[in-house]
VEXKOLKOL-351675 format. One record per residue: residue in three letters; residue number from 1; x, y, z of N, C-alpha, C in turn. Coordinates in pm, whole numbers. Example, Ala and Ser with C-alpha at 12.3 -4.5 7.8 and 13.67 -1.06 7.14 Angstrom:
! VEXKOLKOL-351675
+-------+------+--------+--------+--------+--------+--------+--------+--------+--------+--------+
! lumke ! fike !    nc1 !    nc2 !    nc3 !   cac1 !   cac2 !   cac3 !    cc1 !    cc2 !    cc3 !
+-------+------+--------+--------+--------+--------+--------+--------+--------+--------+--------+
!   ALA !    1 !   1319 !   -569 !    780 !   1230 !   -450 !    780 !   1320 !   -330 !    780 !
!   SER !    2 !   1285 !   -225 !    708 !   1367 !   -106 !    714 !   1290 !      3 !    787 !
+-------+------+--------+--------+--------+--------+--------+--------+--------+--------+--------+
! end
This chain:
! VEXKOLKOL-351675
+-------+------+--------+--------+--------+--------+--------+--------+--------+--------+--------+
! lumke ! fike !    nc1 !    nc2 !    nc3 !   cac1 !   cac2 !   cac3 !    cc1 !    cc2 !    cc3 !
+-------+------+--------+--------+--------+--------+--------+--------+--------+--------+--------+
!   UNK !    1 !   9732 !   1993 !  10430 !   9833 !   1934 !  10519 !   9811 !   1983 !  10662 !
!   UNK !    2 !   9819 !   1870 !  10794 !   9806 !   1913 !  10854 !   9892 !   2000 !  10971 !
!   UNK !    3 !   9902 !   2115 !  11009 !   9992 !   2174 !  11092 !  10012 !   2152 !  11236 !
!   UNK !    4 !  10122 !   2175 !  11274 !  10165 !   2161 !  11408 !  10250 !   2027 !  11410 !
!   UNK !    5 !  10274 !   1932 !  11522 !  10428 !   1900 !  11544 !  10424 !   1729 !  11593 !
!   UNK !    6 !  10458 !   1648 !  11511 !  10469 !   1535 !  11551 !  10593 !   1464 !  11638 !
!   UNK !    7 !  10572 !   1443 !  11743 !  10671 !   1371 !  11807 !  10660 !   1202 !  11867 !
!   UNK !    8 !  10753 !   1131 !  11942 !  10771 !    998 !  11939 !  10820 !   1014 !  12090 !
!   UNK !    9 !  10759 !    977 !  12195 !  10814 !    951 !  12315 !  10748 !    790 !  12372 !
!   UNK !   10 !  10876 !    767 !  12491 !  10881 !    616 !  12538 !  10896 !    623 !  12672 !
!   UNK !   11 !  10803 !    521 !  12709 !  10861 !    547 !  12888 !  10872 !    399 !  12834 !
!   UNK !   12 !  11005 !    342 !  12936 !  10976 !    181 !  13050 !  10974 !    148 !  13189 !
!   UNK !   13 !  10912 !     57 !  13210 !  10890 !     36 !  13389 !  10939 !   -100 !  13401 !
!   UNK !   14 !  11000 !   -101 !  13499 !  11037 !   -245 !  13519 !  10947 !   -324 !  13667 !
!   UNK !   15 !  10962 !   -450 !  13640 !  10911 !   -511 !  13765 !  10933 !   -659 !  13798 !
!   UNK !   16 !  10877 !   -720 !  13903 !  10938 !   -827 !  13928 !  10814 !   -908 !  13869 !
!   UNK !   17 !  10908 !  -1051 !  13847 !  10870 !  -1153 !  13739 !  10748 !  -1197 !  13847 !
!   UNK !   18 !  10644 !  -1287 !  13853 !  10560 !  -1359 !  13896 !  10488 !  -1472 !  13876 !
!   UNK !   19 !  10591 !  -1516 !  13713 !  10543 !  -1581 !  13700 !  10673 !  -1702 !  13607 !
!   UNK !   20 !  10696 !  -1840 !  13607 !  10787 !  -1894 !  13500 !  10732 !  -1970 !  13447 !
!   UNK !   21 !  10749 !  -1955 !  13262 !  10698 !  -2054 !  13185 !  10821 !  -2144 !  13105 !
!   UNK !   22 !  10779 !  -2271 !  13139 !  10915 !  -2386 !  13069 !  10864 !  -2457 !  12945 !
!   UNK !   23 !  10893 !  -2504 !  12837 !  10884 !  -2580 !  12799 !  10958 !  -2704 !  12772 !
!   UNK !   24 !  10898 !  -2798 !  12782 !  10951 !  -2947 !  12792 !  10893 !  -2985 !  12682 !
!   UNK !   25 !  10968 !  -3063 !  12606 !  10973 !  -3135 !  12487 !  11016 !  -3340 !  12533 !
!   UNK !   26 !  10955 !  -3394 !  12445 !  10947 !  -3538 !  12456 !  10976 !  -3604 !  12295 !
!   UNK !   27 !  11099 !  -3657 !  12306 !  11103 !  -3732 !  12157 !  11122 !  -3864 !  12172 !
!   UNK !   28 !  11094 !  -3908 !  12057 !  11099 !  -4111 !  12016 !  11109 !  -4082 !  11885 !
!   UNK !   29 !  11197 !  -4236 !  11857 !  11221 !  -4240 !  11704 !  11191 !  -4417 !  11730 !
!   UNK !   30 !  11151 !  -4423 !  11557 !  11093 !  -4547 !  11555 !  11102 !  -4591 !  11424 !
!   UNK !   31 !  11030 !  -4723 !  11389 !  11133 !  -4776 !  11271 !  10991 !  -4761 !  11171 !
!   UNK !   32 !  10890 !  -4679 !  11256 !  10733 !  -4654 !  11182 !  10653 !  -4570 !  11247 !
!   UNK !   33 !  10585 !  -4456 !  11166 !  10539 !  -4340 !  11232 !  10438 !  -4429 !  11339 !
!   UNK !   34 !  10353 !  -4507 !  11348 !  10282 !  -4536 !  11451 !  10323 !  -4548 !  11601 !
!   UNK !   35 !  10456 !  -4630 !  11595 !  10523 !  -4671 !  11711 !  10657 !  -4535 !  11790 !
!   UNK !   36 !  10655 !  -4463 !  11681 !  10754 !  -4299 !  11740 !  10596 !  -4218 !  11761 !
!   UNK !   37 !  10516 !  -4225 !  11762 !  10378 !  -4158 !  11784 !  10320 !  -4189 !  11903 !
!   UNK !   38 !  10299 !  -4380 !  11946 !  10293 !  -4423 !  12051 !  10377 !  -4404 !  12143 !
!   UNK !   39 !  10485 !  -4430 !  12138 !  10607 !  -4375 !  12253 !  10608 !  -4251 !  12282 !
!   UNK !   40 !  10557 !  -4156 !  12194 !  10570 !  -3982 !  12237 !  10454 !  -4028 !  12350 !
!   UNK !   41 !  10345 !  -4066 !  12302 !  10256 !  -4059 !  12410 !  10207 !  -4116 !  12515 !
!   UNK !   42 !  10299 !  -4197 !  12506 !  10348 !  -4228 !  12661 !  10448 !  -4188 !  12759 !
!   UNK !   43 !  10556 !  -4114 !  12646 !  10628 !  -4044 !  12747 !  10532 !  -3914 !  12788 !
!   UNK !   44 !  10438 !  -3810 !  12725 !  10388 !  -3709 !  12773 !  10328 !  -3774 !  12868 !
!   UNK !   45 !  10270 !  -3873 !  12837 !  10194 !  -3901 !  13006 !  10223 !  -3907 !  13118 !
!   UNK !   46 !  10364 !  -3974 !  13095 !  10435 !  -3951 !  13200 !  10493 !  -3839 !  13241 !
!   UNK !   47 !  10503 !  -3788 !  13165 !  10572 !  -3612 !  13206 !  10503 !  -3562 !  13285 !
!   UNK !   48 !  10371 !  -3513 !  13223 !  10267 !  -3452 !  13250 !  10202 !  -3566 !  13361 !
!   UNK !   49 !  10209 !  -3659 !  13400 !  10152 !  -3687 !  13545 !  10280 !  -3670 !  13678 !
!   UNK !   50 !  10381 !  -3671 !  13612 !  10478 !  -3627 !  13703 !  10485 !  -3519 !  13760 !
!   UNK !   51 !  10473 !  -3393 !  13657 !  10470 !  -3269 !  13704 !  10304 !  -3244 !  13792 !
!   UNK !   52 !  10214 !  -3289 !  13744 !  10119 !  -3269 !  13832 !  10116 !  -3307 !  13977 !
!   UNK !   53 !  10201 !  -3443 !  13980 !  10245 !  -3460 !  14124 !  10345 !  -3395 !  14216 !
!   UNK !   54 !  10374 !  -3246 !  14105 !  10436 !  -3173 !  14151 !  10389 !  -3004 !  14187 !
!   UNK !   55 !  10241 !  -3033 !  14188 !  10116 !  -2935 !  14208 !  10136 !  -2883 !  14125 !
!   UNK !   56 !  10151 !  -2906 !  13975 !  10128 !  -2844 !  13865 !   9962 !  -2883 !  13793 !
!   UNK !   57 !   9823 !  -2804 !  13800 !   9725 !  -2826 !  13737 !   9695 !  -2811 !  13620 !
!   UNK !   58 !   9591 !  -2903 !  13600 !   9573 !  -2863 !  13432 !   9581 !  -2743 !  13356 !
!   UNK !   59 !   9508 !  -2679 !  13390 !   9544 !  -2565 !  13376 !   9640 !  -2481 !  13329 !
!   UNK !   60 !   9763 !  -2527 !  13354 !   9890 !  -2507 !  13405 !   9980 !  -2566 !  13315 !
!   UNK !   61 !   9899 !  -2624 !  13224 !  10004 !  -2772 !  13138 !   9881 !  -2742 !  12947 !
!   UNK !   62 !   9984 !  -2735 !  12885 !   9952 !  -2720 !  12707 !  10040 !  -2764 !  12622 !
!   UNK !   63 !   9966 !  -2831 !  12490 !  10086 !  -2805 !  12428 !  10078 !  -2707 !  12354 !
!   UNK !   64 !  10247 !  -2699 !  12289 !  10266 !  -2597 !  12217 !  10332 !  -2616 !  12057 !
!   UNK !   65 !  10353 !  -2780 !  12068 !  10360 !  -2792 !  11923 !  10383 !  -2946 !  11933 !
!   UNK !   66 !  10371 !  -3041 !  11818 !  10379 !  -3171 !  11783 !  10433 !  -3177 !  11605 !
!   UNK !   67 !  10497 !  -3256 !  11630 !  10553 !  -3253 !  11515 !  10586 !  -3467 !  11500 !
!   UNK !   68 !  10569 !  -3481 !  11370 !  10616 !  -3629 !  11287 !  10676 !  -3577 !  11191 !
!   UNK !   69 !  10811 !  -3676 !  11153 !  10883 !  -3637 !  11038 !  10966 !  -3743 !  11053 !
!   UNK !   70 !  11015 !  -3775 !  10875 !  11066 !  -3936 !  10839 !  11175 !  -3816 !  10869 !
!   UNK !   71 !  11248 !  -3943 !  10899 !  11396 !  -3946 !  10984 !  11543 !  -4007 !  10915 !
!   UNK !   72 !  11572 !  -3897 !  10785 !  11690 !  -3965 !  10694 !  11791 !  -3991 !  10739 !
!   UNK !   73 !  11826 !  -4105 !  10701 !  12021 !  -4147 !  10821 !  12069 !  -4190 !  10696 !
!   UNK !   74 !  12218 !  -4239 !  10745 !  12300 !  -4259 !  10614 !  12293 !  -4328 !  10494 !
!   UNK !   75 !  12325 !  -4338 !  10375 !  12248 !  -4404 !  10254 !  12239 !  -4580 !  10343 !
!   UNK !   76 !  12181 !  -4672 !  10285 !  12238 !  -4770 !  10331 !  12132 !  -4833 !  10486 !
!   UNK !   77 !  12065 !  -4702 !  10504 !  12070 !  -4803 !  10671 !  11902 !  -4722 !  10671 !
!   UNK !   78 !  11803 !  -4811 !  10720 !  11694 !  -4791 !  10761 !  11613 !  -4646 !  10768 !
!   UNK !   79 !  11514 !  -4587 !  10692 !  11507 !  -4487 !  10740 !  11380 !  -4528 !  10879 !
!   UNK !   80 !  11386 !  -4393 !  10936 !  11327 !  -4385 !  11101 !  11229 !  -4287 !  11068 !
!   UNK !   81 !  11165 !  -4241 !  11191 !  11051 !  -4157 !  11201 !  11064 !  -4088 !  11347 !
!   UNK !   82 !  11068 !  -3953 !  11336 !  11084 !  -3899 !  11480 !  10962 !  -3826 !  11490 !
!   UNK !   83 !  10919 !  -3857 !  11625 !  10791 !  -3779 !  11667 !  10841 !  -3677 !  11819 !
!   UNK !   84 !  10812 !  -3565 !  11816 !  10785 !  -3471 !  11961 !  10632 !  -3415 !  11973 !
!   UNK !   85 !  10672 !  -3397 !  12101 !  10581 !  -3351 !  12163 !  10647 !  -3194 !  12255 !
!   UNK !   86 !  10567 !  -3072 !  12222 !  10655 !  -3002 !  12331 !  10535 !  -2943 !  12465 !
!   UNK !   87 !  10529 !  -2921 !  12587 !  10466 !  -2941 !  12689 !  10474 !  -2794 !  12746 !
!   UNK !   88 !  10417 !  -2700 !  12733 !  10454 !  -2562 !  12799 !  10394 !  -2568 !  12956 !
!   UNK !   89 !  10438 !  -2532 !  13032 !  10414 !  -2567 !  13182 !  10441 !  -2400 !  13227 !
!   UNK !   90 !  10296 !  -2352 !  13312 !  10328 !  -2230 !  13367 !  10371 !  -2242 !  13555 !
!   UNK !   91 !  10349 !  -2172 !  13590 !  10404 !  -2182 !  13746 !  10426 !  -2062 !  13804 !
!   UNK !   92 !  10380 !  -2056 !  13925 !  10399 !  -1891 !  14021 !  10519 !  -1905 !  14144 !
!   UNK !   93 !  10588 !  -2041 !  14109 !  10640 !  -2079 !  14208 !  10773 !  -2081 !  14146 !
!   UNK !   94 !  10834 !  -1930 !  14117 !  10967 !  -1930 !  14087 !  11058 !  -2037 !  14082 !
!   UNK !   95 !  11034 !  -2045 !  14260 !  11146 !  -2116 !  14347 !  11182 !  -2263 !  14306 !
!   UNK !   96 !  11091 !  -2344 !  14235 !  11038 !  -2477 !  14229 !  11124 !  -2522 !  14096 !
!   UNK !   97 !  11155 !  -2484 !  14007 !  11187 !  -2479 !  13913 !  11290 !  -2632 !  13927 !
!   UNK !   98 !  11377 !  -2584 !  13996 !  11448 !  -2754 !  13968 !  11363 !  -2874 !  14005 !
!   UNK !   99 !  11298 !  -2891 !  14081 !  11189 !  -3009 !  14125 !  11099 !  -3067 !  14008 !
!   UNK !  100 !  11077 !  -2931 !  13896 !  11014 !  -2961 !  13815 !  11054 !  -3053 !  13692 !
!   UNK !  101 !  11183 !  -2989 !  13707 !  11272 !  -3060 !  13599 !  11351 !  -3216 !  13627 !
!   UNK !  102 !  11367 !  -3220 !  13771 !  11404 !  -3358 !  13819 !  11271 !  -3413 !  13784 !
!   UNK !  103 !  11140 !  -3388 !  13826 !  11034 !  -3494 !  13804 !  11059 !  -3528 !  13622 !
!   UNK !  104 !  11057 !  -3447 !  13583 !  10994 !  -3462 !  13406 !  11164 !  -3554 !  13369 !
!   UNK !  105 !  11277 !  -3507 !  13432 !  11376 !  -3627 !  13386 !  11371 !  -3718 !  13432 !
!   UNK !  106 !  11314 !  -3763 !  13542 !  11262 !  -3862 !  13608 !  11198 !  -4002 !  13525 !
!   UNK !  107 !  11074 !  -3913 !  13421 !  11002 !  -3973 !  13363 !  11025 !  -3996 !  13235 !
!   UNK !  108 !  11070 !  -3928 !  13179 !  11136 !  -3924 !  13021 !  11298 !  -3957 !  13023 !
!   UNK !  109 !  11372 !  -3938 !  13099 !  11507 !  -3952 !  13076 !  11595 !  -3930 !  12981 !
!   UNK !  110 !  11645 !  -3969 !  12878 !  11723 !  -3896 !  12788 !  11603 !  -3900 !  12639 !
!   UNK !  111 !  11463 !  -3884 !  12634 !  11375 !  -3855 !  12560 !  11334 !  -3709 !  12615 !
!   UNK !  112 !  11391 !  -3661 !  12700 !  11316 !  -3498 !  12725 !  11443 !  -3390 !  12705 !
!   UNK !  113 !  11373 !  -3337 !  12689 !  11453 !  -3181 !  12602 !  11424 !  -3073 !  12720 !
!   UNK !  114 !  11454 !  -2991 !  12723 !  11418 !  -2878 !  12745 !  11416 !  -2743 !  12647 !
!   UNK !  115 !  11322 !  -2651 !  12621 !  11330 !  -2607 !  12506 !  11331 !  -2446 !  12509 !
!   UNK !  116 !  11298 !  -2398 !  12625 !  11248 !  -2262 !  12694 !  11240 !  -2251 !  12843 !
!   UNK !  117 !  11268 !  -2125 !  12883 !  11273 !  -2100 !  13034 !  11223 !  -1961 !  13000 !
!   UNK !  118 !  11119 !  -1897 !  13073 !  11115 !  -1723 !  13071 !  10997 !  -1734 !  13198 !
!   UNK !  119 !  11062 !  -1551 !  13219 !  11022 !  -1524 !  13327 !  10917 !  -1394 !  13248 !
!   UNK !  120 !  10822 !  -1393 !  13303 !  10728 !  -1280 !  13309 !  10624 !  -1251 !  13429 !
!   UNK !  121 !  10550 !  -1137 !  13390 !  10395 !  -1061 !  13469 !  10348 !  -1067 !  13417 !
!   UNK !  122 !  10280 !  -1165 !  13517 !  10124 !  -1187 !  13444 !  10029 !  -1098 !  13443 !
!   UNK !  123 !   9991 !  -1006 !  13536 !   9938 !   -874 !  13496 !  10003 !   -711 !  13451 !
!   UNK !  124 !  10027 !   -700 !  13325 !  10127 !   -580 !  13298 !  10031 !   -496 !  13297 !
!   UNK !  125 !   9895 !   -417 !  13331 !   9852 !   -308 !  13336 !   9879 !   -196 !  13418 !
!   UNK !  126 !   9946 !   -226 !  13559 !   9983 !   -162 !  13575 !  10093 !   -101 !  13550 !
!   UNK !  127 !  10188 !   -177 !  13508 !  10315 !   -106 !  13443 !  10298 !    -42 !  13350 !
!   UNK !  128 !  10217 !    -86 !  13207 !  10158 !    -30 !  13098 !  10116 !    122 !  13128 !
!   UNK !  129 !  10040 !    119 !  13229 !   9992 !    247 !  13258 !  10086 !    343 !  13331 !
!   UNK !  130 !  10163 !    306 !  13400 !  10321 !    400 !  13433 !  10382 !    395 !  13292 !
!   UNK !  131 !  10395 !    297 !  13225 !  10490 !    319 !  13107 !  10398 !    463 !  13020 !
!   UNK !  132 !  10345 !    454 !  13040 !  10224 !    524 !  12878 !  10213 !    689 !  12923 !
!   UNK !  133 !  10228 !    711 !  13088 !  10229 !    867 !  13150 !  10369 !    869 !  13091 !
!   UNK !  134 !  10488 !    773 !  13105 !  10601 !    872 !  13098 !  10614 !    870 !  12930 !
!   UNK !  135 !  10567 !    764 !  12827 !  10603 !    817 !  12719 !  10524 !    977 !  12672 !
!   UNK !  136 !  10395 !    967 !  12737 !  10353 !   1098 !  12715 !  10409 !   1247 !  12744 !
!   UNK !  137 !  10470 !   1203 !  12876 !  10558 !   1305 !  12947 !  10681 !   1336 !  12844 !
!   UNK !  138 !  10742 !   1268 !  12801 !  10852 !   1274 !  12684 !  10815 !   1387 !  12583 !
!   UNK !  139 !  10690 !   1273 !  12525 !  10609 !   1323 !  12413 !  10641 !   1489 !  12398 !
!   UNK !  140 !  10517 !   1505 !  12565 !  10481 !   1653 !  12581 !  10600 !   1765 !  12539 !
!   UNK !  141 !  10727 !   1705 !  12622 !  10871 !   1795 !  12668 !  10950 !   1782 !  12589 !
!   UNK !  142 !  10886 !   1665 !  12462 !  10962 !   1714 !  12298 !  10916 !   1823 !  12226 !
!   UNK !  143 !  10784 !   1821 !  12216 !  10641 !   1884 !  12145 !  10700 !   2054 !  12195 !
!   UNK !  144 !  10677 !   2104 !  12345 !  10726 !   2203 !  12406 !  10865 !   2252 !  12329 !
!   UNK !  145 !  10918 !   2168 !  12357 !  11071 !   2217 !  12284 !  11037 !   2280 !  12176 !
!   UNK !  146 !  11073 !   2199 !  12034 !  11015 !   2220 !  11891 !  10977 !   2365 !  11898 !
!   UNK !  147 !  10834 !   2347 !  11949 !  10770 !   2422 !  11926 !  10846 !   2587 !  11971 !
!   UNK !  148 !  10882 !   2600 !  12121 !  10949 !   2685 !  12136 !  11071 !   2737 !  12031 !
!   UNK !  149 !  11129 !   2673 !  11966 !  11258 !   2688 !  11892 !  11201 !   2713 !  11697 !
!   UNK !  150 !  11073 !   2659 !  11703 !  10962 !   2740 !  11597 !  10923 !   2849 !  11626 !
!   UNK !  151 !  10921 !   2893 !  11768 !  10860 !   3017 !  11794 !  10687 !   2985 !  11777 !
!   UNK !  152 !  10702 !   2871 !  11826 !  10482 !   2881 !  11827 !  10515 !   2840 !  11926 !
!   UNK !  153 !  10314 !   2833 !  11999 !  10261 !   2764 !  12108 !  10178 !   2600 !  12118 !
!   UNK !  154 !  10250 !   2566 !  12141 !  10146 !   2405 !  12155 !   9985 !   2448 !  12156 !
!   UNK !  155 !   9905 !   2336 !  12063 !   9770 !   2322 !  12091 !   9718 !   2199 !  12159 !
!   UNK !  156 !   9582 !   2168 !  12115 !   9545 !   2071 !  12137 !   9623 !   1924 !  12052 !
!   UNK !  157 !   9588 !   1801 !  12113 !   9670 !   1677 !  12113 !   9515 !   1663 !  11983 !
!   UNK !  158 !   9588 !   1566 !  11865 !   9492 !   1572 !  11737 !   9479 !   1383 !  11712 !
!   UNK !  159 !   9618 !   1375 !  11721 !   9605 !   1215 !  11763 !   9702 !   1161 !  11789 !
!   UNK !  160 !   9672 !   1035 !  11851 !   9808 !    926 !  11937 !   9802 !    785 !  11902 !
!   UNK !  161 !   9938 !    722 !  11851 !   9950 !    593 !  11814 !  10006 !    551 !  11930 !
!   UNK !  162 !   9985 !    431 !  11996 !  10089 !    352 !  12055 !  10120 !    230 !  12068 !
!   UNK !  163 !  10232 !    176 !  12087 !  10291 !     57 !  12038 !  10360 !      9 !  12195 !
!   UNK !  164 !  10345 !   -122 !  12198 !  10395 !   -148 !  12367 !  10508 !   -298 !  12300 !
!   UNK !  165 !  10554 !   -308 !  12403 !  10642 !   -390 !  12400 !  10718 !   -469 !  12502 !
!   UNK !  166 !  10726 !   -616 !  12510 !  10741 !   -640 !  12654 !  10908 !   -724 !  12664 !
!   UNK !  167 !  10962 !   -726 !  12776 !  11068 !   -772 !  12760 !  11114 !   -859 !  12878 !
!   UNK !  168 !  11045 !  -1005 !  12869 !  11131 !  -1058 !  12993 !  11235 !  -1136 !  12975 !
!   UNK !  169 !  11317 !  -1158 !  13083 !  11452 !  -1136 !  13108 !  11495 !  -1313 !  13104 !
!   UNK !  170 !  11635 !  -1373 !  13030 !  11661 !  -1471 !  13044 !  11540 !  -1526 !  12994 !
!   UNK !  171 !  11556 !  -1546 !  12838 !  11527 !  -1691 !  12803 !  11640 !  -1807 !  12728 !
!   UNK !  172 !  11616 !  -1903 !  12820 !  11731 !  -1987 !  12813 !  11666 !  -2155 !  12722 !
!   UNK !  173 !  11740 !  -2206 !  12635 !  11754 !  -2312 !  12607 !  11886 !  -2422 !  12639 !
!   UNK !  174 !  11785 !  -2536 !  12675 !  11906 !  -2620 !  12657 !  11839 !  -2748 !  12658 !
!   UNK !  175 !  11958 !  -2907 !  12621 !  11860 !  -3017 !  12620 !  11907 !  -3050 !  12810 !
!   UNK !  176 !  11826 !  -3094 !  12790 !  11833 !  -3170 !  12968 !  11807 !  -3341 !  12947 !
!   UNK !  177 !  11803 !  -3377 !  12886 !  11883 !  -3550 !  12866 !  12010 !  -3563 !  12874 !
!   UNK !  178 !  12107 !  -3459 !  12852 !  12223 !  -3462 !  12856 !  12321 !  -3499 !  12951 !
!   UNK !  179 !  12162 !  -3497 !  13065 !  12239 !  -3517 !  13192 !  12136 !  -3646 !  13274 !
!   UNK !  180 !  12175 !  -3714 !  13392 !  12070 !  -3845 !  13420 !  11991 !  -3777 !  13562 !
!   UNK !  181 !  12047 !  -3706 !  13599 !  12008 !  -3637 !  13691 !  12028 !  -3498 !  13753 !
!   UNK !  182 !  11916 !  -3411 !  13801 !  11967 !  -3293 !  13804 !  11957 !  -3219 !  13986 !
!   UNK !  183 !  11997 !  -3147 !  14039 !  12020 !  -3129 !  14175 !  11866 !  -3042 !  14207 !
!   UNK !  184 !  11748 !  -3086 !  14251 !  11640 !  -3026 !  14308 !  11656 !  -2889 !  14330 !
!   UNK !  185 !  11798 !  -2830 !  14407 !  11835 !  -2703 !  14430 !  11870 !  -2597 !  14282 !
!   UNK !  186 !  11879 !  -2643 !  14169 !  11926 !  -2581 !  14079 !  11824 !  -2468 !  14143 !
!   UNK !  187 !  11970 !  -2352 !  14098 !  11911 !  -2225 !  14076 !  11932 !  -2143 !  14036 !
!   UNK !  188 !  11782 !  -2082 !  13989 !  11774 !  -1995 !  13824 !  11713 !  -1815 !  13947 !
!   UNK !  189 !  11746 !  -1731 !  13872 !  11745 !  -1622 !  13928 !  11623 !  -1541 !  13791 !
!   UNK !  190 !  11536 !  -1495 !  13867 !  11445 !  -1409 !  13758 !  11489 !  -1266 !  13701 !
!   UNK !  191 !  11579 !  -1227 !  13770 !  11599 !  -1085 !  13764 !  11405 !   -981 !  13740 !
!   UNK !  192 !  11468 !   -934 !  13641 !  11346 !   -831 !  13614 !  11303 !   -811 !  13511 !
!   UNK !  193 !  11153 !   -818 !  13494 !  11064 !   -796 !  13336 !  11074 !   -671 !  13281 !
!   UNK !  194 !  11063 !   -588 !  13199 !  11021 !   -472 !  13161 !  10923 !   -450 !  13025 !
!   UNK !  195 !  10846 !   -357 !  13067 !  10728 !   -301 !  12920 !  10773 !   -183 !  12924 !
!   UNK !  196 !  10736 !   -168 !  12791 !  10798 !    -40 !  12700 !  10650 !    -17 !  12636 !
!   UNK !  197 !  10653 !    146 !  12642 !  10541 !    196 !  12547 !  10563 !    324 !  12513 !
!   UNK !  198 !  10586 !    324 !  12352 !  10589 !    388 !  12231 !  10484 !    439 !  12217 !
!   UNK !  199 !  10471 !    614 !  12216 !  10362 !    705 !  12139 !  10386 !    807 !  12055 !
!   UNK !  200 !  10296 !    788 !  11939 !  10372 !    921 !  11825 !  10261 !    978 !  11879 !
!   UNK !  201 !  10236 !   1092 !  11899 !  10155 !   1242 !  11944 !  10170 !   1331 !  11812 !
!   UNK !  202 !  10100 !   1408 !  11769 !  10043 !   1489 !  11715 !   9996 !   1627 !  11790 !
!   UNK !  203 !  10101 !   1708 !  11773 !   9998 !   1858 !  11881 !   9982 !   1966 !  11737 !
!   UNK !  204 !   9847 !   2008 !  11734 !   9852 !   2134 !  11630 !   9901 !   2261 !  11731 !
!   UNK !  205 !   9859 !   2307 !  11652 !   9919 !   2458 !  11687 !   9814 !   2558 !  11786 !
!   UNK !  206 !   9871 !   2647 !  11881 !   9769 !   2698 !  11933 !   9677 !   2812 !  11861 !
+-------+------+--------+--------+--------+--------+--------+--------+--------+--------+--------+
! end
């Protein structure tokens, strides 16, 4: 067995968002999977050439899921077929956010959803790396303790797990057909991202 003192320390760092990812969703129902399949894809086209005329690049535009499925309604009455499409759209342009969403209701109208809003950093290494000194710092000034209140001396570090974790702020759903038009000015506030990083440490004994 091995001796000396396992502990669990965490730092988090917070920082500002740089980046917003939306997803937009597009549905049709139809009286046959071909024609709720065709209409999805013509409304994405239109979505997706809308938002590009809203300096959104390829790049910038994926999907993130498609789905067909027969469409049961009450005994008695026709069954249907609903097809989506959902459209993840990234962007560095916080600010833009309602423009984006007037274009895509623009083009879809009460066939677009909205399905996701989040804010993140797109590069977390540096936070990672502030987060990971202070869980160590923890680590250390648990390890110290212990050990003092055992009456030993810290050794060498034998080994380290760590686990990270990220947390950005406000993610929001809602449908946006609900409404025929939306005010260009809407505004959404990012607040602040945070990463978290978890290390179990291992110190033997001196």
């Amino acid at each position: 067995m091995d001796t000396g003192v396992t502990v669990v320390g965490s730092g988090q760092v917070s920082g500002a968002p740089d980046v917003l990812r939306a997803t937009f969703g597009v549905e049709a129902f139809a009286p046959d999977v071909a024609s709720a399949v065709a209409r999805v894809g013509e409304l994405t086209d239109a979505v997706t050439a809308a938002l590009r005329g809203r300096g959104i690049v390829e790049s910038q535009l994926g999907t993130s899921a498609v789905n067909v499925f027969q469409h049961f309604r009450e005994p008695g009455t026709d069954v249907g077929f609903q097809a989506s499409h959902m459209i993840q759209v990234e962007t560095n342009d916080l600010t833009g956010f309602g423009a984006l969403l007037n274009a895509a209701v623009d083009a879809a109208g009460n066939n677009l959803t909205l399905n996701g809003l989040q804010f993140d950093i797109e590069d977390k290494s540096g936070l990672l790396t502030q987060a990971r000194e202070l869980a160590f710092q923890q680590a250390r000034a648990k390890a110290e303790h212990l050990a003092a209140l055992a009456g030993s001396t810290l050794g060498q570090v034998t080994a380290i797990a760590e686990t990270q974790n990220a947390f950005p702020i406000r993610h929001a759903a809602s449908n946006a057909g609900r409404k025929a038009n939306f005010d260009a000015s809407i505004s959404i506030s990012p607040g602040d991202s945070s990463v978290e990083v978890t290390l179990e440490v291992h110190f033997g004994w001196a």
